[in-house]
FIKOL-320783 format. One record per atom (N, C-alpha, C, CB): z, x, y. Coordinates in steps of 0.1 Angstrom, whole numbers, padded with zeros to 4 digits, always signed. Atoms other than C-alpha are relative to their C-alpha. Glycine has a CB too. Example, Ala and Ser with C-alpha at 12.3 -4.5 7.8 and 13.67 -1.06 7.14 Angstrom:
# residues 2
+0000+0009-0012/+0078+0123-0045/+0000+0009+0012/+0012-0010+0000/+0000-0009-0011/+0071+0137-0011/+0008-0008+0011/-0014+0004+0005/
# end
This chain:
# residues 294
-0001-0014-0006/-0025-0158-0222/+0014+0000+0007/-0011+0002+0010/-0014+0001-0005/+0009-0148-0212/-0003+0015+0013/+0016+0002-0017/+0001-0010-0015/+0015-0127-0176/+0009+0002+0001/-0004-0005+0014/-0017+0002-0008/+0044-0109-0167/-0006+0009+0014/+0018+0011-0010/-0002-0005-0011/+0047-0101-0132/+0015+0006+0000/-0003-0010+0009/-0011-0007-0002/+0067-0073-0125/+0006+0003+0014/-0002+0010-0007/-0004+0001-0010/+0089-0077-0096/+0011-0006+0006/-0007-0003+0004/-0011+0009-0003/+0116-0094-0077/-0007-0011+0006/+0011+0005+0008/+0007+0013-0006/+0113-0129-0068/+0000-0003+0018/+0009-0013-0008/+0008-0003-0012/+0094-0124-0034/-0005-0012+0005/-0010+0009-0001/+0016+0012+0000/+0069-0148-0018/-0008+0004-0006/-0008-0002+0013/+0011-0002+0005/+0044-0133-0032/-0002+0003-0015/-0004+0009+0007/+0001+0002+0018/+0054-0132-0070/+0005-0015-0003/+0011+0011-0010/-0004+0011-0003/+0068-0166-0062/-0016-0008-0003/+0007+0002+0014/+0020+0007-0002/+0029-0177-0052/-0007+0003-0009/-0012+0006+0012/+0005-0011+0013/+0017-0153-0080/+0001-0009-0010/+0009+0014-0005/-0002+0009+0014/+0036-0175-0105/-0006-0009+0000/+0012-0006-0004/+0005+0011-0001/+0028-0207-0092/-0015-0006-0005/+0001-0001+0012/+0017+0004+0002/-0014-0202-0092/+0000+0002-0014/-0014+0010+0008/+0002-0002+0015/-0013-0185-0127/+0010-0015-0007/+0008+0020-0005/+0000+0008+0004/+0007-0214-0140/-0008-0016+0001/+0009+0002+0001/+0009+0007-0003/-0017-0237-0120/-0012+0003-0010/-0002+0000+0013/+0011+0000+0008/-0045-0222-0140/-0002+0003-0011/-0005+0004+0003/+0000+0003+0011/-0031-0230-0172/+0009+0014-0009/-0015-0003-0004/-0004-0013+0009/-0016-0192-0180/+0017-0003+0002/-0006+0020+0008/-0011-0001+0002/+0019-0188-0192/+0004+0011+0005/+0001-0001-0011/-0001-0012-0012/+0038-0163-0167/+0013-0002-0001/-0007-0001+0017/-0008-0004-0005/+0068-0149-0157/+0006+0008+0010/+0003+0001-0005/-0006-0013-0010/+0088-0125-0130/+0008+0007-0009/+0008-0004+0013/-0012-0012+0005/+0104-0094-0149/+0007+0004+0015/-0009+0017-0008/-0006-0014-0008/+0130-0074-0127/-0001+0010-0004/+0012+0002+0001/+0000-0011+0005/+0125-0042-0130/+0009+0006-0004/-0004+0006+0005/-0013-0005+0004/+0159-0031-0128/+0011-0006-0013/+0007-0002+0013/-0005+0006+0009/+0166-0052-0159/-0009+0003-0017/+0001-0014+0006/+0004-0005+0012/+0145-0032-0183/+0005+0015-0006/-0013+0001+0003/-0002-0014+0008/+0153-0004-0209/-0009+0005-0006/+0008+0000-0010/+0013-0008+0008/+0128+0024-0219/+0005+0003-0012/-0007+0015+0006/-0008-0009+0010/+0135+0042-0251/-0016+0003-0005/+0014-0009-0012/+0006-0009+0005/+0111+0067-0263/+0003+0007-0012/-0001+0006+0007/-0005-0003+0012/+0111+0074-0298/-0005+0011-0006/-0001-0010-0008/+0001-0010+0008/+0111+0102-0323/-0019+0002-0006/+0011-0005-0012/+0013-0003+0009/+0081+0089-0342/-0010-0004+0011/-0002-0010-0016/+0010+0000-0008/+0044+0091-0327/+0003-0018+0000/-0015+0008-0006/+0003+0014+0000/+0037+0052-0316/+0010-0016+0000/-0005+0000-0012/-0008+0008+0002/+0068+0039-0320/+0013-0002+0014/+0005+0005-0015/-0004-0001-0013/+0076+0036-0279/+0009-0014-0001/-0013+0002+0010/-0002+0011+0000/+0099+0007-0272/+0006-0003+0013/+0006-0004-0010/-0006+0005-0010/+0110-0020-0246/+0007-0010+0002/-0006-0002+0007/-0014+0013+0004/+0139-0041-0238/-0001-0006+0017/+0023+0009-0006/-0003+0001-0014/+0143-0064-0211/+0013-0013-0002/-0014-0003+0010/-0012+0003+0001/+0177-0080-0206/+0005+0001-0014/+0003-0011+0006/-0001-0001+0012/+0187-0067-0238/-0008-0003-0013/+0007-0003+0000/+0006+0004+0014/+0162-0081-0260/-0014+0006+0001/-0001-0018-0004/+0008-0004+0002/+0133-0063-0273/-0013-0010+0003/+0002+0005-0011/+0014+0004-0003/+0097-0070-0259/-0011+0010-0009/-0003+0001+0016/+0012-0005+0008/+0069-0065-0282/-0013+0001+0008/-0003-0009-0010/+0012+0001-0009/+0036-0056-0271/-0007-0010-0005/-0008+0013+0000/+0013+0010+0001/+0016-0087-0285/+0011-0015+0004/-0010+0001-0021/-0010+0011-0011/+0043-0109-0265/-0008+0001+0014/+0019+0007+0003/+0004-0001-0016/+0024-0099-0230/-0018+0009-0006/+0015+0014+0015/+0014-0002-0002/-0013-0097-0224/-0005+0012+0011/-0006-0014+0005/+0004-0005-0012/-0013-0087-0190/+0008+0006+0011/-0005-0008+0004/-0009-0008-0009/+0009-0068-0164/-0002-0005+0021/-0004+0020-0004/+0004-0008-0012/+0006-0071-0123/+0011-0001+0002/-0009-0002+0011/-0012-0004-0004/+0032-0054-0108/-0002-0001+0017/+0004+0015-0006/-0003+0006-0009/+0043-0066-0077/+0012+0004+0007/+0000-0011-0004/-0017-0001+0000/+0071-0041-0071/+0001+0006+0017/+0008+0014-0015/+0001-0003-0016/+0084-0038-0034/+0014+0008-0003/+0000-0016+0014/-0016-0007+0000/+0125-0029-0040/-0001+0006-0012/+0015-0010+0000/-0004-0007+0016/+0138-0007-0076/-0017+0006+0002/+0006-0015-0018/+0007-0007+0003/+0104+0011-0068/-0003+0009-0011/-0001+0004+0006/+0003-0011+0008/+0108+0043-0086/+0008-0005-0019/+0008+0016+0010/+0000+0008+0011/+0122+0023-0118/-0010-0010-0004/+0009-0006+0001/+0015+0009+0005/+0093-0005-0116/-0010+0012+0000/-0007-0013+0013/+0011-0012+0008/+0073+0025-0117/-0003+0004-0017/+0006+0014+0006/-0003+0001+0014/+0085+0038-0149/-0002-0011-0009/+0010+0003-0001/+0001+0011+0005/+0088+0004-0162/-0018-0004-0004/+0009-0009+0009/+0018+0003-0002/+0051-0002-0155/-0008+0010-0007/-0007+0002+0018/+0007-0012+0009/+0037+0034-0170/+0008-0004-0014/+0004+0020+0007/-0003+0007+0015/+0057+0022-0202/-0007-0009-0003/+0011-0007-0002/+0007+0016+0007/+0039-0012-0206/-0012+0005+0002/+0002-0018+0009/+0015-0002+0002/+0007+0005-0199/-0006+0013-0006/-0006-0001+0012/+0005-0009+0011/+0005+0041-0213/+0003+0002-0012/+0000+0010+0002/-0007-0004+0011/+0030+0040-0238/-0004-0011-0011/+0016+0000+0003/+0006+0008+0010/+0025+0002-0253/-0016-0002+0002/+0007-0012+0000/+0014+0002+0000/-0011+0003-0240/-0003-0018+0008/-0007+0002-0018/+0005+0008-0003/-0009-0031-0222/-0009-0003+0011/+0007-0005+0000/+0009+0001-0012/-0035-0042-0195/+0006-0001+0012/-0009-0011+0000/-0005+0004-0012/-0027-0040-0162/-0008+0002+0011/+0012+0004+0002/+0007+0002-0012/-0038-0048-0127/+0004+0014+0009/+0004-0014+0008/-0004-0018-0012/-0025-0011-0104/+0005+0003-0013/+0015+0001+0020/-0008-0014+0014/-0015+0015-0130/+0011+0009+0013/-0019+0016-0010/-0013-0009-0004/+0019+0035-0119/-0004+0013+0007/+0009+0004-0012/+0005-0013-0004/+0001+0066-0108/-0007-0008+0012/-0011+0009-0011/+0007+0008-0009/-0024+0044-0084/+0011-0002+0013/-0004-0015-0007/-0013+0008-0010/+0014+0026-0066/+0003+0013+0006/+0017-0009-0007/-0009-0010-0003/+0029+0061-0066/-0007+0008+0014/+0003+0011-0014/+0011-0010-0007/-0004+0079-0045/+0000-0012+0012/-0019+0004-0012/-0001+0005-0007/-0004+0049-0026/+0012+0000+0013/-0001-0006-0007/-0016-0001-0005/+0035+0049-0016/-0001+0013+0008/+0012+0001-0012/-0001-0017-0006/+0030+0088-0005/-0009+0001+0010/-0004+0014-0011/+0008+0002-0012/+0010+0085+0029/-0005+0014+0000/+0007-0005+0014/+0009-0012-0001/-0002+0122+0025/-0005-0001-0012/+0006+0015+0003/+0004-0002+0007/-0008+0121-0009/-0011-0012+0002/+0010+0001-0008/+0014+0008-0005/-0032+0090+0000/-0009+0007+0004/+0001-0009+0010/+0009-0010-0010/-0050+0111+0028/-0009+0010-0007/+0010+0010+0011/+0001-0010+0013/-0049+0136+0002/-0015-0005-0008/+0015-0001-0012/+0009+0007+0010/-0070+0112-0021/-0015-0004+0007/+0007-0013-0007/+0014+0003-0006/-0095+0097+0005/-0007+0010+0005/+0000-0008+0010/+0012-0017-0008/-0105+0133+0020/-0009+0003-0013/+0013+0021+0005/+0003-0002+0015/-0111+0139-0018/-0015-0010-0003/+0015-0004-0011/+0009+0013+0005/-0131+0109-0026/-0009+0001+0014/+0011-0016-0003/+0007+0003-0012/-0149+0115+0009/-0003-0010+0008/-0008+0004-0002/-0003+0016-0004/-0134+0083+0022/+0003+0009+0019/+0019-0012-0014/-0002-0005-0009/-0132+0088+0062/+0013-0007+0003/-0010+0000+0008/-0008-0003-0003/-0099+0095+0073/+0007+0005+0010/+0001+0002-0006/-0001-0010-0013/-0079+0103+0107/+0006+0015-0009/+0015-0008+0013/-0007-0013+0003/-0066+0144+0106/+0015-0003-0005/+0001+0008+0013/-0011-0002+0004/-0037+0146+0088/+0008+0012-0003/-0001-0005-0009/-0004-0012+0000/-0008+0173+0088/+0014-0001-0009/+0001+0006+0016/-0018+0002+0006/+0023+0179+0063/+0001+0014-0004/+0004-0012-0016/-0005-0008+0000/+0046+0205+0064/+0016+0002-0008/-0002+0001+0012/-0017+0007+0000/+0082+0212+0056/+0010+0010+0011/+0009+0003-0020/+0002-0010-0016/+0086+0240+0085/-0007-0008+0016/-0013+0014-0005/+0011+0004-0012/+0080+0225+0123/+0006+0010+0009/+0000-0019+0007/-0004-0010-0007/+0094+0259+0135/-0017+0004+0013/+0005+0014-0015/+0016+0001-0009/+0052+0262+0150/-0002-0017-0001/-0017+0009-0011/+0001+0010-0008/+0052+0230+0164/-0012-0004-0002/+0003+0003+0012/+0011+0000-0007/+0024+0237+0187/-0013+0002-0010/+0002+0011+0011/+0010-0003+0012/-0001+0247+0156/+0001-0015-0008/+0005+0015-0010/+0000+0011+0010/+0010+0212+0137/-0007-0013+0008/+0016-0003-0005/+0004+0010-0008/+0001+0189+0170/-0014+0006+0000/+0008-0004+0014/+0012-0007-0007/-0034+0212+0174/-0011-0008-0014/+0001+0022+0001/+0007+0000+0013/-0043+0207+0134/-0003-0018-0005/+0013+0010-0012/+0002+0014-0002/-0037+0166+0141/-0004-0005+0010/+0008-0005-0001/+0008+0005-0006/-0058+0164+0167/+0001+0001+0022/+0003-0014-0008/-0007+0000-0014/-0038+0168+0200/+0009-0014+0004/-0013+0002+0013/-0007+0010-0001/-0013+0146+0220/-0006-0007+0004/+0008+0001+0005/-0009+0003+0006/-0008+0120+0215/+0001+0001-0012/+0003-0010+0003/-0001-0001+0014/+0000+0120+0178/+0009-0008-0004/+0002+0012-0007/-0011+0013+0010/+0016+0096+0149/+0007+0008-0007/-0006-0012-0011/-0009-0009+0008/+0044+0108+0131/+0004-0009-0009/+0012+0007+0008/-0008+0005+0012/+0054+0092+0098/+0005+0001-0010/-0002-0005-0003/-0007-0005+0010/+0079+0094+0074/-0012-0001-0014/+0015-0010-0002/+0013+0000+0012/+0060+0099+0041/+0002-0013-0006/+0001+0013-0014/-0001+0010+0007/+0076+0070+0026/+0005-0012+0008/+0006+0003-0011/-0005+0015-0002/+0076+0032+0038/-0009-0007+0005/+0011-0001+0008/+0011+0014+0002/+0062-0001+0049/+0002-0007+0014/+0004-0013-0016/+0000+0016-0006/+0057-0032+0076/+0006+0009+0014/+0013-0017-0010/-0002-0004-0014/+0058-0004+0106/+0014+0011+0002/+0004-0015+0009/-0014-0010-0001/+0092+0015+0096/-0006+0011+0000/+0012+0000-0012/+0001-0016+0001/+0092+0054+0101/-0012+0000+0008/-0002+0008-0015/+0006-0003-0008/+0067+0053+0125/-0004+0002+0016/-0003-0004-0004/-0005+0001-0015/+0065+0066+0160/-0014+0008+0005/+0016+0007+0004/+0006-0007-0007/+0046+0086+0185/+0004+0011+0012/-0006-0009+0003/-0001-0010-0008/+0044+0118+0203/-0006+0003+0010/-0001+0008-0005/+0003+0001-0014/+0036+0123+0238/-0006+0013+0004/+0011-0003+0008/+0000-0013-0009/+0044+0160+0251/+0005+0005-0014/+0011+0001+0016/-0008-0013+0000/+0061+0192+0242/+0015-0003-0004/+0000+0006+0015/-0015+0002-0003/+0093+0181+0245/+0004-0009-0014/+0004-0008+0016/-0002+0006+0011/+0094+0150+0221/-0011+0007-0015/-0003-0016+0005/+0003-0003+0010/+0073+0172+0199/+0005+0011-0011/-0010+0001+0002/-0011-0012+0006/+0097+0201+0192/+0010-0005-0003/+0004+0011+0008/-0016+0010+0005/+0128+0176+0193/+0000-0005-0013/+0005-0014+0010/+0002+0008+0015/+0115+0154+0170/-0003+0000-0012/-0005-0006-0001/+0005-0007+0014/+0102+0171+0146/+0008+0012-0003/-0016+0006+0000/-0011-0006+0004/+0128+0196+0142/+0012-0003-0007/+0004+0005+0008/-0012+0008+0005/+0153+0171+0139/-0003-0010-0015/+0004-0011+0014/+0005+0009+0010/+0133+0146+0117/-0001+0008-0014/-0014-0008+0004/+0003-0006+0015/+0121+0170+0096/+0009+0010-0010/-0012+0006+0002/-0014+0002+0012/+0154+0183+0081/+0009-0011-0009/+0010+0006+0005/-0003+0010+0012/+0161+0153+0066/-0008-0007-0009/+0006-0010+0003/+0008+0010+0008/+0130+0133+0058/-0012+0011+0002/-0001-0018+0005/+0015-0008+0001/+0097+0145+0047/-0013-0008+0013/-0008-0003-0020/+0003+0011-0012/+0074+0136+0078/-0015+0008-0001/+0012+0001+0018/+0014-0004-0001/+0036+0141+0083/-0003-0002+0013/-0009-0006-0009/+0002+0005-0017/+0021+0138+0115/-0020-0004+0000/+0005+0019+0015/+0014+0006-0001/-0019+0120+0118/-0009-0004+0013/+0002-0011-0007/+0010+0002-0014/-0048+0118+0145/+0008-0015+0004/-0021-0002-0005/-0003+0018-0010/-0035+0086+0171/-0015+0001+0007/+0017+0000+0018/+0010+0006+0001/-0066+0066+0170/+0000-0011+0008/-0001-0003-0011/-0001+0008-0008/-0072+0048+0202/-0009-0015-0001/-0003+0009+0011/+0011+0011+0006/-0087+0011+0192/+0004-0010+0013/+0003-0007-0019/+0001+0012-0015/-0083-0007+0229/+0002+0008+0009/+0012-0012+0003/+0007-0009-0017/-0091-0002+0267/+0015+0004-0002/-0009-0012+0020/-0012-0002-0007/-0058+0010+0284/+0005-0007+0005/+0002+0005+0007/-0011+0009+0000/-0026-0011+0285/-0006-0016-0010/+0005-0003+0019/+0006+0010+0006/-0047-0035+0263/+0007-0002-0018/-0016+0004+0001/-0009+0006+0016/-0025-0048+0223/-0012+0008-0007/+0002-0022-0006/+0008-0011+0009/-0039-0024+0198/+0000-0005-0011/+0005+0014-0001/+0005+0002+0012/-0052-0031+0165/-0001+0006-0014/-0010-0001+0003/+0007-0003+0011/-0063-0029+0131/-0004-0010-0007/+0007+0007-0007/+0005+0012+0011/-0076-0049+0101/+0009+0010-0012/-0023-0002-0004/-0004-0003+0015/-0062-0053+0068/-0006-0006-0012/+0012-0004-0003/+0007+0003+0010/-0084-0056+0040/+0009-0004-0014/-0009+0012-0001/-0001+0003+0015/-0074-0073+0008/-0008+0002-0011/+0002-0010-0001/+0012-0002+0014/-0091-0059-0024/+0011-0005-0014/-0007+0020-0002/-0003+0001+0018/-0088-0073-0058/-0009+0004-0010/+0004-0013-0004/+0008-0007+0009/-0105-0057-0083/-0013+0004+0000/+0001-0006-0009/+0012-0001-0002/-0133-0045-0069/-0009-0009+0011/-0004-0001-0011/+0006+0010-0009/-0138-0074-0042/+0009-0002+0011/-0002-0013-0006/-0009+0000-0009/-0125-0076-0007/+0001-0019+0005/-0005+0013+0011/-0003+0010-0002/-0107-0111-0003/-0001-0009+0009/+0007+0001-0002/-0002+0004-0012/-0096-0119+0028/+0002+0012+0008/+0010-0010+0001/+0001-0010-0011/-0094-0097+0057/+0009-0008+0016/-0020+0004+0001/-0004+0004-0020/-0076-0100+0093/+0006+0011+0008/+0014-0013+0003/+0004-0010-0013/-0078-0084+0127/+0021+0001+0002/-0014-0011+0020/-0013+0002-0004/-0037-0074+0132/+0004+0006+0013/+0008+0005-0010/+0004-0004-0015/-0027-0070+0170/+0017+0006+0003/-0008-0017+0012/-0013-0007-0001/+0007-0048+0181/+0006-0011+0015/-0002+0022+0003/-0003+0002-0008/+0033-0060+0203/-0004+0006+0016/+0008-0001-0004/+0003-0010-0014/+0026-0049+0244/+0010+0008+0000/+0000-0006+0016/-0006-0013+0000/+0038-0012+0247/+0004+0007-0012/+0009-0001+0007/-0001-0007+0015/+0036-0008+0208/-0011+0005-0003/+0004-0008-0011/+0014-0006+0002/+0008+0013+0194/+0000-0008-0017/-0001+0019+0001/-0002+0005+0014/+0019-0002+0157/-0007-0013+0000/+0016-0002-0004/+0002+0016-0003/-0002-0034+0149/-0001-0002-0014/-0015-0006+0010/-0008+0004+0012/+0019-0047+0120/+0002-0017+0001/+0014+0009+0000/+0001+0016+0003/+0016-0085+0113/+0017-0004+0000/-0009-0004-0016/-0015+0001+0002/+0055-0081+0100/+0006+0001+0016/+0005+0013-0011/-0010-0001-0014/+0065-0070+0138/-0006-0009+0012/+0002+0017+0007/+0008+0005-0015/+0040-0088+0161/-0005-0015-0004/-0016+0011+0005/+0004+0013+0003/+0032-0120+0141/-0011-0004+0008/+0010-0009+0001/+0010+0001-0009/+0001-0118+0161/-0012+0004-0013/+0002+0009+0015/+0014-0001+0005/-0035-0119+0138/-0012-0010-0002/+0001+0003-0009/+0012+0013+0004/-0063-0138+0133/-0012+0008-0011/-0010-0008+0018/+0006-0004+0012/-0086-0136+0104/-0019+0002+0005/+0004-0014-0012/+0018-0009-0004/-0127-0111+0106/-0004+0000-0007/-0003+0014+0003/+0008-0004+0010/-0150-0109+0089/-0006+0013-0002/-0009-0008-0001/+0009-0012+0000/-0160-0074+0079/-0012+0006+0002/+0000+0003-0007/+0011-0001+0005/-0187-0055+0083/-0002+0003-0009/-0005+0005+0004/+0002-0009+0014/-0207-0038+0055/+0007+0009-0005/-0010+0006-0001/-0002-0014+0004/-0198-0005+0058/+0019-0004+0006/-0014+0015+0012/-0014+0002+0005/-0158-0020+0063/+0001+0000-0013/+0006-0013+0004/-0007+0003+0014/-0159-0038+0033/-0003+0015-0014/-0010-0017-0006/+0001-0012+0003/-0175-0009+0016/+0010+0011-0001/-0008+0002+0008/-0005-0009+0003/-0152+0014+0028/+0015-0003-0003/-0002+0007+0010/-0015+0008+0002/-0119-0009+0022/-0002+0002-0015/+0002-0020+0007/+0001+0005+0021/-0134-0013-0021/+0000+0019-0003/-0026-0013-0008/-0001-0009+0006/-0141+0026-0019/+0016+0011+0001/-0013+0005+0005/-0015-0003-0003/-0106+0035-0006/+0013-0003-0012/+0004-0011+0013/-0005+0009+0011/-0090+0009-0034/-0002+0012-0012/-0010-0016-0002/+0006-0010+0010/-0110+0031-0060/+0001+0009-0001/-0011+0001-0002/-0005-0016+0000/-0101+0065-0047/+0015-0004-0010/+0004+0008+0020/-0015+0004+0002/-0064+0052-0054/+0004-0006-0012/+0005-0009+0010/-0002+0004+0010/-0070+0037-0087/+0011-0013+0003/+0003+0012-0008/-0001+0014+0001/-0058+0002-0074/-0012-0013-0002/+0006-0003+0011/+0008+0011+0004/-0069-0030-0086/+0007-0011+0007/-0002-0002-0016/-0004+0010-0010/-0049-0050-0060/+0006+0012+0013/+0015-0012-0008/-0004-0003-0008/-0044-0036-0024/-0005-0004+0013/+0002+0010-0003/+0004+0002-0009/-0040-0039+0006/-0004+0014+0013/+0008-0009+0002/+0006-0011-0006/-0064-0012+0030/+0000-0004+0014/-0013+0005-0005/+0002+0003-0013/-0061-0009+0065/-0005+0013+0009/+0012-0007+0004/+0009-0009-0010/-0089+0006+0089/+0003-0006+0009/-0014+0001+0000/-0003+0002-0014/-0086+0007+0122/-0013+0005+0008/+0013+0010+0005/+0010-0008-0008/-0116+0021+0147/+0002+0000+0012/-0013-0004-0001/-0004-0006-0015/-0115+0039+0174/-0012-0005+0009/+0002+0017+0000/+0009+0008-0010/-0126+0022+0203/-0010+0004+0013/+0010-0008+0006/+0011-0008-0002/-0147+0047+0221/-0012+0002-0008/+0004+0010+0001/+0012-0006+0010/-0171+0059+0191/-0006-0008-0011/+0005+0013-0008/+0005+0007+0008/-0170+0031+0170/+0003+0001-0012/-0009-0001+0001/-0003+0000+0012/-0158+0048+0144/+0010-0006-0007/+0001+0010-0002/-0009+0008+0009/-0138+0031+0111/+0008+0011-0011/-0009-0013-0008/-0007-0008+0004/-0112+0051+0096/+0009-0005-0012/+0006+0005+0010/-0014+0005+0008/-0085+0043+0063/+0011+0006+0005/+0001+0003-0014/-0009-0007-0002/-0056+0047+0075/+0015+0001-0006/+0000+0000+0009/-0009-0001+0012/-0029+0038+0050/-0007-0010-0013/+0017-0006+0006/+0005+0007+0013/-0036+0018+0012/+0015-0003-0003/-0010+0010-0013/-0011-0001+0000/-0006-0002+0005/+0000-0007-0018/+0008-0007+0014/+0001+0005+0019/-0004-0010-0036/+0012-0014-0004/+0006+0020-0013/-0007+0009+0009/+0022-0037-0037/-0003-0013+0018/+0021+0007-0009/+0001+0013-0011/+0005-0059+0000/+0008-0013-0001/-0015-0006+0000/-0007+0012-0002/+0025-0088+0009/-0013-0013+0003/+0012+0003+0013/+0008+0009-0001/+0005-0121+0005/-0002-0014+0013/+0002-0002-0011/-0004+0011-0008/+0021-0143+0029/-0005-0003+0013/+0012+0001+0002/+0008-0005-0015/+0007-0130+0062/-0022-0002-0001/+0006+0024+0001/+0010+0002-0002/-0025-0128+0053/-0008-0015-0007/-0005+0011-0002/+0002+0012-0001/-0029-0162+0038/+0003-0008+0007/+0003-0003-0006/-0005+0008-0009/-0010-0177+0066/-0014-0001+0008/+0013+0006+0007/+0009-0003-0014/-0037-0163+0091/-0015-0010-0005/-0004+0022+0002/+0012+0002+0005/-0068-0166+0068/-0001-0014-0002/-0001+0007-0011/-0002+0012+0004/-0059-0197+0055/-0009-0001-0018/-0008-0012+0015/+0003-0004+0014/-0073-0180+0019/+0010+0001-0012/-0004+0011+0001/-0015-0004+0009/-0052-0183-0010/-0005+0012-0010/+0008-0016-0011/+0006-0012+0004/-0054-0149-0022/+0007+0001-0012/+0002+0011+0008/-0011+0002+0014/-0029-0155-0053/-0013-0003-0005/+0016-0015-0002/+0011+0006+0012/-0058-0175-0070/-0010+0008+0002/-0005-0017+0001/+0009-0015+0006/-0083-0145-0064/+0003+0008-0010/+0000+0010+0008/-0008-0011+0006/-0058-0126-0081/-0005-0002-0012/+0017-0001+0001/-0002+0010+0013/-0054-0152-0107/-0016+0003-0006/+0003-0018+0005/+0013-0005+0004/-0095-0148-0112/-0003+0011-0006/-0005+0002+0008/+0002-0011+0007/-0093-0115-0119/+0006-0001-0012/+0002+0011+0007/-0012-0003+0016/-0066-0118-0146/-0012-0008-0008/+0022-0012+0000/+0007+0010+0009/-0086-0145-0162/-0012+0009-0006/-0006-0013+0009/
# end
């Protein structure tokens, strides 16, 4: 069985390689930025090159893409090897893309009747006061639509930082704004979990805790987690989150609000970093992976 992993060489396609060659499969790392599409005349006759030399489709079995940088090219690249030559793959290009778009997610779990904080996107914050009302009241999260590991994300207070900031932000970047979901007492490190799913099974899981006076609890900025065990109705809602989104590897992260108890998705990230939560867990989630391929 031959594997390409599509991606740059990361930790986590790095680890990727390693287990799949531990468990006998023949593998590689593509760059994405080192492939050529070409789309041809005749029905069927789609083709792909990568560093100049043509790849056949009965050369690769299997696909997971693993793409963090050259996104919107590993995109493409990826919908080629899987609608055009038909090969198998673990996240399909549509799945990463709905992923990557934090409203277009929101979008998907309201749909799929996955519970979700309020969510608001605009491209007008001329009414303000109507955009903080429709997300819940202050305080509120504001994030860019696109990115990862805590970037573009902040919080709104008042009046003041809510007309500034959003006036200003939102002539350059596309920005949404979402219910702020209180998950600790007052002045207490704030939380979430991050669920790992692979193909229908949630892996490993861990509790991630924000630096003091951050509301963000991002493993990448606070190196602070330790590894939970879910409840039901987590794991449950971590596999039905995955499934709205049409991934077969991601990583979901609920949060609950620490009054009501309730558990909420609040982002799905389609290309999770493995390092963090193996570190914590002490799970090697590569060779889950590897399981499923098999």
């Amino acid at each position: 069985m031959k594997v390409l992993i599509l991606g740059a060489k990361s930790y986590s396609t790095r680890r990727l390689l390693f287990e799949l060659k531990a468990a006998g499969l023949k593998a590689y790392i593509a760059d994405p930025s080192k492939f050529v599409l070409s789309i041809s005349d005749k029905i069927g006759h789609d083709k792909i090159y990568y560093n100049g030399k043509r790849i056949f489709r009965n050369t690769i079995d299997f696909v997971v893409p693993r793409i963090g940088t050259d996104f919107v090219i590993g995109c493409k690249v990826l919908q080629h090897l899987s609608n055009n030559l038909h090969i198998p793959v673990l996240n399909t290009s549509e799945g990463l893309e709905a992923a990557s778009d934090k409203f277009k997610c929101s979008q998907l779990l309201s749909e799929n009747k996955i519970k979700t904080p309020m969510s608001v996107f605009f491209q007008n914050s001329d009414n303000y006061k109507l955009l903080i009302k429709l997300a819940g009241g202050y305080p509120v999260v504001a994030k860019l639509l696109r990115g990862s590991q805590g970037a573009g994300v902040f919080i709104l207070n008042d009046d003041l930082s809510g007309s500034t900031a959003l006036s200003t932000i939102s002539k350059v970047q596309k920005v949404l704004l979402q219910q702020y979901i209180e998950t600790s007492k007052e002045n207490s490190e704030k939380c979430d979990i991050r669920a790992f799913v692979v193909n229908g099974r949630v892996v490993a899981a861990m509790r991630r805790y924000s630096i003091k006076g951050d509301f963000r609890s991002n493993y990448s900025i606070s190196k602070t987690a330790e590894k939970v065990r879910l409840t039901a109705d987590q794991e449950q809602l971590a596999l039905n989150a995955a499934a709205a989104l049409n991934l077969g590897l991601a990583g979901i992260d609920i949060v609950t609000d620490f009054t009501n108890k309730i558990d909420y998705v609040i982002e799905a990230n389609g290309n999770a970093n493995t390092e963090g939560i193996e570190k914590v867990t002490g799970i090697n989630v590569n060779a889950e992976i590897v399981k499923e391929i098999k």
